[in-house]
C-alpha positions as CSV (number, residue, x, y, z in Angstrom):
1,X,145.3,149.5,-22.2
2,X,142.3,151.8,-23.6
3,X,138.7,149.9,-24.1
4,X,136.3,151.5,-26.1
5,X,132.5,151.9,-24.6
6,X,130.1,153.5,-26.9
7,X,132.5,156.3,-27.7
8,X,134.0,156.8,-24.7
9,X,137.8,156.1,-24.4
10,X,138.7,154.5,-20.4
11,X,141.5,153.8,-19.2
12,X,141.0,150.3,-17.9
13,X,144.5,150.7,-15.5
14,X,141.9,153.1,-13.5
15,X,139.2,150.7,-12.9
16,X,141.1,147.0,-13.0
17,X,143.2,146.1,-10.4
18,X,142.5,148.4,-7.8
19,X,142.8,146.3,-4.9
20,X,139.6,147.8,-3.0
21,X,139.3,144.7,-1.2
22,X,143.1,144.0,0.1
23,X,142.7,145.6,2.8
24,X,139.6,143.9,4.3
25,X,142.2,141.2,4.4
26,X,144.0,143.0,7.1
27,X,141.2,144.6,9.5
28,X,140.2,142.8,12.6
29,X,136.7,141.0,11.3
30,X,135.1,141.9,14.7
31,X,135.4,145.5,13.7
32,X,132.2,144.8,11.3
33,X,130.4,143.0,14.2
34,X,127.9,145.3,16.0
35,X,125.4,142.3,17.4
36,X,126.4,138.9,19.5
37,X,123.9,137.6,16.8
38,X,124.9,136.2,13.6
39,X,124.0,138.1,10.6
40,X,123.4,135.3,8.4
41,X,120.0,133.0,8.6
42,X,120.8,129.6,9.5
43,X,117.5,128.5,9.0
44,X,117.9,128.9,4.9
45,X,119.0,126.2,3.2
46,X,119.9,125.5,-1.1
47,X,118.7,122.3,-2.9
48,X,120.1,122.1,-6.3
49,X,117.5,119.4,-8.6
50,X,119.5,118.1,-11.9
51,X,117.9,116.1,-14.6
52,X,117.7,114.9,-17.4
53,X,114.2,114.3,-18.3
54,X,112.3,117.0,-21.0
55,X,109.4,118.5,-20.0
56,X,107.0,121.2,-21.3
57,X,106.3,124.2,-20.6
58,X,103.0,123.7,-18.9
59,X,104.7,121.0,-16.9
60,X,107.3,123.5,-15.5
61,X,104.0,126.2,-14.6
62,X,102.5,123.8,-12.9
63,X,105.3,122.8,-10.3
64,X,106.1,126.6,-10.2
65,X,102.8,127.4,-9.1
66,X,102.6,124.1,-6.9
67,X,106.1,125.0,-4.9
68,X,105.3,128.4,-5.5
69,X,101.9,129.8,-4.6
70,X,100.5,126.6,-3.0
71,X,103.7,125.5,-0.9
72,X,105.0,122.4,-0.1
73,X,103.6,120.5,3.3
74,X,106.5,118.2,4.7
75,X,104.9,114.9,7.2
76,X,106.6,116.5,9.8
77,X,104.0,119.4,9.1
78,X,107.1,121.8,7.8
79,X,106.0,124.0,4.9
80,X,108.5,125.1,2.3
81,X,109.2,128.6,2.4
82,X,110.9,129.3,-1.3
83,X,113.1,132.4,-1.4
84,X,115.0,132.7,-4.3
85,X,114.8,130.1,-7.4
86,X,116.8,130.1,-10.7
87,X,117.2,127.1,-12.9
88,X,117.6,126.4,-16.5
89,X,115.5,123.7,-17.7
90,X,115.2,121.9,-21.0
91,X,111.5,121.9,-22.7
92,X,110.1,119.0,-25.0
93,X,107.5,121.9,-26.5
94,X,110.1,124.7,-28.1
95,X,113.7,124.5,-30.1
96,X,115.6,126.2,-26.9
97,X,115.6,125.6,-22.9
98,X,114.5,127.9,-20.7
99,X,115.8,130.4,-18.0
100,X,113.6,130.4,-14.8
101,X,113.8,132.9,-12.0
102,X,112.0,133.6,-8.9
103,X,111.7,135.8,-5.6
104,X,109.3,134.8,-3.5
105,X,105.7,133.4,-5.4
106,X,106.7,135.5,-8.3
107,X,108.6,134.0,-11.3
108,X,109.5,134.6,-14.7
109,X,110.0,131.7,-17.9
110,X,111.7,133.0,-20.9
111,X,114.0,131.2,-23.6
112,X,117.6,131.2,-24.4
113,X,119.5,130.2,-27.0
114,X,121.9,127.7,-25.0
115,X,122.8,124.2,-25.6
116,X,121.8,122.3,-22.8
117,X,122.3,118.3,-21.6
118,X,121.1,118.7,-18.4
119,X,118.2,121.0,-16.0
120,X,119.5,122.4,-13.3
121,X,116.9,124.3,-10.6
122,X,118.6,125.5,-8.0
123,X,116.8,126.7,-4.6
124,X,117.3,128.9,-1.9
125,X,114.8,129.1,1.1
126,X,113.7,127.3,4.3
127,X,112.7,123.8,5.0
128,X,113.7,122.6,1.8
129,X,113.3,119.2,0.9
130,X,115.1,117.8,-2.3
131,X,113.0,114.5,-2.5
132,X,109.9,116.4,-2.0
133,X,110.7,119.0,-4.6
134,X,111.9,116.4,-7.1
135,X,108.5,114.0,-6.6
136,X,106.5,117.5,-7.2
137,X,108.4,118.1,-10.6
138,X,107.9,114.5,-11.5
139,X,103.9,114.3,-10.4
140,X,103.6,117.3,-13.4
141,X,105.2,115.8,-16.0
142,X,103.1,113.7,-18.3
143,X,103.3,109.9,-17.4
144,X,105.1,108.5,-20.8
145,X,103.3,107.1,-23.4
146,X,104.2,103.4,-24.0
């Protein structure tokens, strides 16, 4: 099987199916351990937020720079500590959703041409709370005209 890549002939039998990983299978996992400590965090948490509701794309800025840049304060005195965000999020104020993406307080907004019935904001950090982060989102929106 041959795939062609900008002019270049590969042979996909020397690159698929190779196996590298079979034989992780078979070494002893405490041969990667070189601490009594666990190497992952178990202080980090993900909250995944789905809805339905539109909102625009000030709305969406706004709870970005609120969970962001100003951080969340739980009762218990907790802040939110964000790490990694992604989400795709349908606006009322353009034709197509949008992709969001951040790494710490920085974050990026763009479009993409995807049909979408539901948001989806998913978020990885520390003392994540999913009410809190949903009541944030819903505080920006617009209150609906009646």
């Amino acid at each position: 099987m041959k795939a062609k890549l900008r002019g270049l002939r590969v042979d996909l039998n020397k690159i698929l199916d190779l196996k590298a990983y079979s034989e992780l299978k078979q070494r002893n996992v405490h041969h990667f351990d070189t601490t009594d400590r666990p190497h992952l965090d178990k202080s980090i948490g993900t909250v995944t937020l789905e809805f339905t509701d539109l909102v625009t794309v000030s709305c969406l800025d706004k709870f970005l720079q609120r969970v962001l840049w100003d951080k969340l304060t739980g009762a218990d005195g907790t802040v939110t500590d964000i790490i990694r965000m992604k989400g795709i999020v349908r606006v009322s104020d353009a034709e197509s959703p949008v992709l969001i993406q951040a790494v710490y307080d920085t974050y990026d907004i763009e479009h993409v041409q995807q049909e979408l019935a539901m948001s989806t904001l998913v978020f990885i950090g520390r003392c994540l709370n999913k009410t809190q982060l949903y009541d944030t989102l819903k505080d920006c929106m617009p209150c609906p005209s009646s």
